[in-house]
C-alpha positions in Angstrom: 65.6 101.7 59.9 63.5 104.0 57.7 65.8 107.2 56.4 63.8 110.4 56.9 65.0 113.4 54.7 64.0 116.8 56.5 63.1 119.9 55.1 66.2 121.6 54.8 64.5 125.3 53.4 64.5 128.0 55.8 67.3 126.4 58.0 70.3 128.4 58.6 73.7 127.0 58.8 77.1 128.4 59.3 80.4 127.0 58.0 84.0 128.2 59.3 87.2 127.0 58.3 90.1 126.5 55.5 88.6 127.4 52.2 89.9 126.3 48.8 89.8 126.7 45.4 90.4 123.3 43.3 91.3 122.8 39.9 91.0 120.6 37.6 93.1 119.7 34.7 92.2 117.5 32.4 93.9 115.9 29.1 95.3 112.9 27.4 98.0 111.3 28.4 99.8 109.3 25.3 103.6 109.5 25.4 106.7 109.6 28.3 108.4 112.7 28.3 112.1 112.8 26.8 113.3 115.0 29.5 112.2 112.9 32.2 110.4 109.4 32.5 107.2 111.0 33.6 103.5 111.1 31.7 103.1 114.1 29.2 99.6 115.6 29.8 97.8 117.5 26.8 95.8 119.8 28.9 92.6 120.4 27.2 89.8 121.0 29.2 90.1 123.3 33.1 87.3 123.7 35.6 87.6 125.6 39.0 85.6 124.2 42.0 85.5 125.5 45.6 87.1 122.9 48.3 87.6 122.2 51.7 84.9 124.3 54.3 83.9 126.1 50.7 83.0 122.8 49.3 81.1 122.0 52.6 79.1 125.2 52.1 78.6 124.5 48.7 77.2 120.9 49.8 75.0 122.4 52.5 73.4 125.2 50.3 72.7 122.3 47.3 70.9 120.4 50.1 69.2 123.4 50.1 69.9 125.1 53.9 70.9 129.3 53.8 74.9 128.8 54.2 76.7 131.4 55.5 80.8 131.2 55.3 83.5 132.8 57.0 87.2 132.4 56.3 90.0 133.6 54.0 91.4 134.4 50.6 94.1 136.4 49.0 93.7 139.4 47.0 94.5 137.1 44.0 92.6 135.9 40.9 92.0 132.4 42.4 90.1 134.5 45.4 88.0 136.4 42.7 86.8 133.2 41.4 85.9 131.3 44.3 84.2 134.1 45.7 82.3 134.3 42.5 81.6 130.7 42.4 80.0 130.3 45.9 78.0 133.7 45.7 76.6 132.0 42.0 75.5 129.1 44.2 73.8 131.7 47.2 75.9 130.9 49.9 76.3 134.5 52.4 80.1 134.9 52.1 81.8 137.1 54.4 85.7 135.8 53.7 88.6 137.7 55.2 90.8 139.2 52.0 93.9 139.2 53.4 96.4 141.2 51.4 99.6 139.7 50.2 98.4 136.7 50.7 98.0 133.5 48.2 94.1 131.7 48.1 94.6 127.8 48.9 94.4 126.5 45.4 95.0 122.5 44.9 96.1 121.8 41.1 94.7 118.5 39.9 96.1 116.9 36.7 93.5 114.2 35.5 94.5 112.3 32.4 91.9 109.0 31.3 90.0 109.2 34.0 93.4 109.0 36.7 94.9 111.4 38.9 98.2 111.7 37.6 99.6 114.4 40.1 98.4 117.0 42.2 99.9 120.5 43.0 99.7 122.6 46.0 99.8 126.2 46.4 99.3 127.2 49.9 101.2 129.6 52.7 99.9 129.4 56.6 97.7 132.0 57.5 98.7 134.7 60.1 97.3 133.9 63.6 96.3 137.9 63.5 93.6 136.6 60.4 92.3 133.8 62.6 91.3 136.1 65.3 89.0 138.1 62.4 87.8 134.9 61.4 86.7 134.0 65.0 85.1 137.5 65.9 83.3 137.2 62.8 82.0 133.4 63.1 81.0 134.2 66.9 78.8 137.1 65.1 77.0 135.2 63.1 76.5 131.9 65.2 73.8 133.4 67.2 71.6 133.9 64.2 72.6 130.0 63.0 71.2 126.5 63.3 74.0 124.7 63.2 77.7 124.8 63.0 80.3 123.1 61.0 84.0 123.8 61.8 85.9 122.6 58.5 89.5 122.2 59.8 92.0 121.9 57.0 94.8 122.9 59.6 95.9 125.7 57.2 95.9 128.5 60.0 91.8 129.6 59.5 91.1 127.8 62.8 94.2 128.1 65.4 92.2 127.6 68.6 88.6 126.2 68.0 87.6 125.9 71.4 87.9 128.9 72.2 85.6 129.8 69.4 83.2 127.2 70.2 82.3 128.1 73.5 81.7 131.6 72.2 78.9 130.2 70.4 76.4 129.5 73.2 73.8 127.3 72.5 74.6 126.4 69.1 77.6 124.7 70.3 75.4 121.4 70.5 74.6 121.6 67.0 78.4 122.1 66.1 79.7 120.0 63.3 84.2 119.6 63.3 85.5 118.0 60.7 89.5 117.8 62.4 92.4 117.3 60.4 96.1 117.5 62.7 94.5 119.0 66.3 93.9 116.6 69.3 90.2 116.1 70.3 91.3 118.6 73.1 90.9 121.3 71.1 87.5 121.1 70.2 86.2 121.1 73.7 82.4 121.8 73.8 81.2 120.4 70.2 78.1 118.4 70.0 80.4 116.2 67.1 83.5 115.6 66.1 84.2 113.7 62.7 87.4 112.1 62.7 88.1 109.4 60.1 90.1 105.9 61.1 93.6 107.0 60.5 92.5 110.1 62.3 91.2 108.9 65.4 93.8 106.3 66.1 96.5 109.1 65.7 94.7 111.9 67.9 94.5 109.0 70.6 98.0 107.7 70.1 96.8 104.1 69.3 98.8 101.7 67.3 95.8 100.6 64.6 95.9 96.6 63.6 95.4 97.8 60.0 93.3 100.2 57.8 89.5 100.0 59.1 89.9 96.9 60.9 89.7 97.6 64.6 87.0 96.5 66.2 83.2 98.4 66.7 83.5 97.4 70.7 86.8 99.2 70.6 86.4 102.1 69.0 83.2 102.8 70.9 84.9 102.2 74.2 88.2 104.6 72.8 85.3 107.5 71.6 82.9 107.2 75.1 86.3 107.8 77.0 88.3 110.7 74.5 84.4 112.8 74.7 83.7 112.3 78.0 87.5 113.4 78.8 87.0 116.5 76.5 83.6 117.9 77.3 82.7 116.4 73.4 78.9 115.7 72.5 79.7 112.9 70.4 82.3 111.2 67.8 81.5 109.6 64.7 84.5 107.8 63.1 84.1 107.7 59.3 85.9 104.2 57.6 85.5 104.3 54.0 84.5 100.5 53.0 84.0 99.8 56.8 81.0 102.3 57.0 80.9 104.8 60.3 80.5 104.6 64.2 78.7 107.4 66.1 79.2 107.1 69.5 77.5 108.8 71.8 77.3 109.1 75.6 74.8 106.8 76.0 74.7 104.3 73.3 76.6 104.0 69.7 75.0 103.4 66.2 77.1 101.2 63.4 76.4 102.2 60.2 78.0 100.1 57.5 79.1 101.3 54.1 76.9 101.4 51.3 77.7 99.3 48.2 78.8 101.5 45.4 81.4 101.7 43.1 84.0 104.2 44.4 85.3 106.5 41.6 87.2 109.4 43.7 86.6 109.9 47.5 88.1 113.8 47.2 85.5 115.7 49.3 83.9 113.1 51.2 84.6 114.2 54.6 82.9 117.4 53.8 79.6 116.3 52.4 79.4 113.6 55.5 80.0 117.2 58.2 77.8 119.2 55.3 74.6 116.9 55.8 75.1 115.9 59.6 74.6 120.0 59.8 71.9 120.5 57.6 70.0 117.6 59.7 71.1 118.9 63.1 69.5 122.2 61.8 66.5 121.2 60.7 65.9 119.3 64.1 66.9 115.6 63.6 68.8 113.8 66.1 72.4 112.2 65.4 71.2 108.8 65.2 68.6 110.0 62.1 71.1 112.3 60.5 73.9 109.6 60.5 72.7 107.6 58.1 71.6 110.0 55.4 75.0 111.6 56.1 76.4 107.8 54.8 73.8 107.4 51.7 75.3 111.0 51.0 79.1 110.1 50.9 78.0 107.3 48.9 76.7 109.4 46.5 79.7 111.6 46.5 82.3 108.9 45.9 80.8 107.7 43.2 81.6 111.1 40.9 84.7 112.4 40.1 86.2 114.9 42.2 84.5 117.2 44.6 80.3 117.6 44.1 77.8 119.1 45.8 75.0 116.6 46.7 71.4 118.0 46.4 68.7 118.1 48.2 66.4 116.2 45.7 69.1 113.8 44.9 69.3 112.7 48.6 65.5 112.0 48.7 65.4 110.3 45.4 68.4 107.7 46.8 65.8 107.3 50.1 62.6 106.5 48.0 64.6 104.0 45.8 66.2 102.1 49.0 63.6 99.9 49.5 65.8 98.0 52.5 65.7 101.4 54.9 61.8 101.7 54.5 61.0 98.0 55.2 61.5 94.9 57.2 62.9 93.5 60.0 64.7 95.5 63.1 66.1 95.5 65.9 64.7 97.0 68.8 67.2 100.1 68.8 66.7 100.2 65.3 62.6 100.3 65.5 62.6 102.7 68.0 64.5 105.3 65.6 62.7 104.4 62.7 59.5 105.1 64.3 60.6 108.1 66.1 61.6 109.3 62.6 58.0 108.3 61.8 56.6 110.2 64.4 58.7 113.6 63.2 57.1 113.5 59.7 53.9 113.4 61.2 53.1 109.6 60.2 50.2 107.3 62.3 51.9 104.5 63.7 50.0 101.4 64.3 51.4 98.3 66.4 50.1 94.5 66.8 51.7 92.0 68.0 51.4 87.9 68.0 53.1 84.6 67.2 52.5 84.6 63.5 53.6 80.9 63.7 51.5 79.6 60.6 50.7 82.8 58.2 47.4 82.0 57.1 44.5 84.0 55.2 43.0 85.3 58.3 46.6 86.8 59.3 46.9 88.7 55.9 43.1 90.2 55.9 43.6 91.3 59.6 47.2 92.8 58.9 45.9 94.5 56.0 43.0 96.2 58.0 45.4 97.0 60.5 47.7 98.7 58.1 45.1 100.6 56.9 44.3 102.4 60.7 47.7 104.1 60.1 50.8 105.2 57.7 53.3 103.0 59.4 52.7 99.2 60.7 54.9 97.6 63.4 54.3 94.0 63.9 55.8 92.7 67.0 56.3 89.1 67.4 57.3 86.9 69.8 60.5 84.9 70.0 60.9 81.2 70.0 60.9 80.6 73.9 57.9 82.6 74.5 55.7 81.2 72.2 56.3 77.4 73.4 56.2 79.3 76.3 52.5 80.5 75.3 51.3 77.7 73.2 53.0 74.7 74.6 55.4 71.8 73.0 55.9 71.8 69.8 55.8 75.6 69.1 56.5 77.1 67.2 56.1 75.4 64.1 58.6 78.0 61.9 61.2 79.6 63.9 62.0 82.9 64.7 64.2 83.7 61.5 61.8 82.4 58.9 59.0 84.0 61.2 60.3 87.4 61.1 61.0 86.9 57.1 57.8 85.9 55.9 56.3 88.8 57.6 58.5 91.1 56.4 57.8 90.3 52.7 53.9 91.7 53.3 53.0 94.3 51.9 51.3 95.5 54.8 54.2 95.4 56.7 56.8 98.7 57.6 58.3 96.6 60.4 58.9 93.5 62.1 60.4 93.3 65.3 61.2 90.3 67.9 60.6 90.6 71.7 61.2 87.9 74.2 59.2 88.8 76.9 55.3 86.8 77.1 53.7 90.3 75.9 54.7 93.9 74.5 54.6 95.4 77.0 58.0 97.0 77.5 58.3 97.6 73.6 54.9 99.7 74.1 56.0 101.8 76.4 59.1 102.5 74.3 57.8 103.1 71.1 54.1 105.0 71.8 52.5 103.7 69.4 49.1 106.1 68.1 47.1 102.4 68.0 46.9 99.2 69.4 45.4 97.0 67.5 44.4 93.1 67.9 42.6 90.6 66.5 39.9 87.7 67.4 37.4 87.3 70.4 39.4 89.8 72.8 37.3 92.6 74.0 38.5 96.1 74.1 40.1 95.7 78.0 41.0 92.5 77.7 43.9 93.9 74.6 47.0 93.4 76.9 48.9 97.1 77.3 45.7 98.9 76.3 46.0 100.4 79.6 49.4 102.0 78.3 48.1 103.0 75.2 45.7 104.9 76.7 47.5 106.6 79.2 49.3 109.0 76.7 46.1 109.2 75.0 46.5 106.4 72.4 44.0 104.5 70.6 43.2 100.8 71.1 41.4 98.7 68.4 40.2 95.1 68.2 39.2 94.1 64.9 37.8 90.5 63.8 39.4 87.5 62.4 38.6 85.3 59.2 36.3 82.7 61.1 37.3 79.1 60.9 41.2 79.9 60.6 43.4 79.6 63.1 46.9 78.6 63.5 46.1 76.1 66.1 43.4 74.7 64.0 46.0 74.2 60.9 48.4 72.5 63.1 45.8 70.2 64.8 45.0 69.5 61.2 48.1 69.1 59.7 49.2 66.7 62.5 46.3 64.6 62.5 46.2 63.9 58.7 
């Protein structure tokens, strides 16, 4: 399917949870310590980043939404500097300073280009603090497009439901990223975001090994856990294995893109970061899925935890060349071109056996192509054509069919059907304009009455004369 990036300016999203501030310590590493058999590290370079629901923000204002954040810090120097940090990068901060109290900070010794340890400074957070947090989340929520709940189980976020169904009608459009907690307590999300390891645990399944359970059974596991706990959807993340959204009504697999994975620290949070910043700006799961994956590819491919932009996302869409183009299924098509439809793109539909390409096929797609900013060419399977044109046909199966067409130019989409006409795949999709080719007349076009009954157009445009497919077969056979 065709990934659509939205306009993310002007949208408004707010981000609750366990925020961080991690370091980064880097050096050479060139001789065992005498005291110990352990790696000396020559520290020579430091850098401070925000982590955990501050690197979500972080990620979500870089896409280029307003962020708004709410959690806590101590009264410390690492609070100062993450506080500086995020209001540097424009994200609305509105932490709790909690006196006595130590920020989160995660220490990260990095020595050629390897993590050599890490070190954690962190105390649980008074249940009193959560309550603040959660009064001053539910304030701001009302004024917010979408949620994200980043739960790093460090005390920011003690009972999430609770504060979920305080939020009202943005609770559809609430993100959790879960850590520890059961899928119980985030009753009334639109998503929940567990990864493998995760899920398996919060259900109390034994998993056959890392990533490999099956699609059909972790759909069947997620329809049964959300339905059971008033959840919108799930959408296990599995590192190499790609993700699964699953949703009431149907699930989406999306695989992993192929990149070379330097460091997946902060992964989680760009994946819940742009699954808001879509949900805000008015996409549906099944759009913002996707560019949620192309984004976490992107992320893993740095070093430690980034911020993916706005302008980075779209350049990665424009140069992707196999989610603009080709061949679909029919779930696929219909998201593609509903994603069509939301950037305000003409879609124009034919459809045909396309047995033999000839010249007369090319000059009519072409013109077709032309009616519109998106072409979907629907075409029909094996048994319908022999169906249609007798024994013998098709010449070229369905496969090399569907591939030759999807190397036009011309071409956005190819898609199969099996029925004798389109007629159910028109009524899905809407197409703006129906166009065919030859002798037909205008009512004579087969579903031009359900074109026109939302008020589509229907077009019948002329052949190349003396080509036909028929006529290159009876040809080719008789020679």
């Amino acid at each position: 399917m065709r990934l659509v990036v939205p306009r993310f300016e002007g949208q408004r999203v707010l981000v609750v949870g366990d925020v961080m501030l991690d370091r980064y310590w880097h050096g050479d590493s060139l001789r065992v310590s005498p005291e110990a058999p352990v790696q000396v590290v020559d520290v020579g370079a430091r850098e401070d980043r925000p982590g955990g629901a501050a690197n979500v923000a972080l990620n979500v204002a870089a896409l280029g939404c307003t962020c708004v954040l709410v959690g806590a810090i101590g009264d410390d120097e690492a609070g100062l500097q993450l506080t500086a940090r995020l209001q540097a990068a424009g994200i609305i901060t509105d932490l709790v300073v909690v006196a006595g109290w130590s920020t989160i900070t995660k220490v990260r010794v990095i020595a050629r280009r390897q993590q050599v340890i890490r070190l954690d400074f962190e105390s649980p957070l008074a249940a009193p603090w959560a309550d603040e947090i959660a009064a001053r989340a539910a304030r701001h929520a009302a004024d917010c497009n979408a949620i994200v709940l980043s739960d790093y189980d460090k005390g920011a976020l003690t009972t999430p439901g609770e504060l979920i169904a305080r939020f009202g009608a943005a609770r559809a459009r609430t993100v959790v990223d879960p850590k520890n907690k059961p899928l119980s307590a985030y009753r009334g999300a639109g998503i929940v975001k567990p990864n493998q390891s995760e899920f398996a645990r919060q259900l109390a399944l034994a998993p056959r090994g890392s990533g490999t359970e099956s699609v059909p059974d972790i759909v069947a596991h997620a329809r049964a856990a959300s339905a059971e706990h008033g959840i919108g959807a799930i959408l296990v993340t599995r590192g190499e294995h790609g993700m699964v959204l699953v949703e009431a009504d149907r699930h989406l697999h999306v695989p992993a893109r192929p990149v070379d994975v330097f460091d997946v620290t902060g992964a989680g949070d760009t994946v819940a970061a742009t699954i808001a910043a879509c949900l805000a700006s008015g996409q549906s799961l099944s759009e913002a899925v996707p560019l949620a994956n192309l984004a976490a590819g992107l992320a893993v491919a740095r070093s430690g935890t980034v911020a993916i932009t706005g302008a980075e996302l779209r350049l990665s869409v424009l140069a992707d060349d196999r989610a603009s183009h080709g061949a679909m299924s029919v779930e696929e098509i219909a998201l593609a071109v509903a994603a069509a439809r939301r950037a305000g793109e003409r879609i124009v539909f034919t459809n045909g056996c396309f047995d033999v390409l000839h010249a007369g096929h090319v000059t009519y797609l072409q013109e077709a192509r032309a009616l519109g900013d998106r072409l979907v060419v629907a075409i029909n399977d094996d048994a319908s054509v022999a169906r249609l044109k007798g024994a013998g046909r098709p010449v070229n199966p369905l496969e090399q069919r569907l591939s030759v067409l999807a190397g036009l130019r011309a071409v956005d989409w190819v898609v199969a059907f099996r029925d004798d006409t389109p007629e159910a795949l028109l009524r899905q999709l809407r197409p703006d304009i129906l166009v065919k080719g030859g002798d037909y007349g205008i009512d004579g076009v087969v579903g031009a009455d359900i074109v026109r009954s939302y008020g589509g157009d229907v077009r019948v445009l002329s052949m190349v004369q003396d080509l036909s497919t028929s006529a290159i077969v009876a040809r080719i056979r008789g020679s």
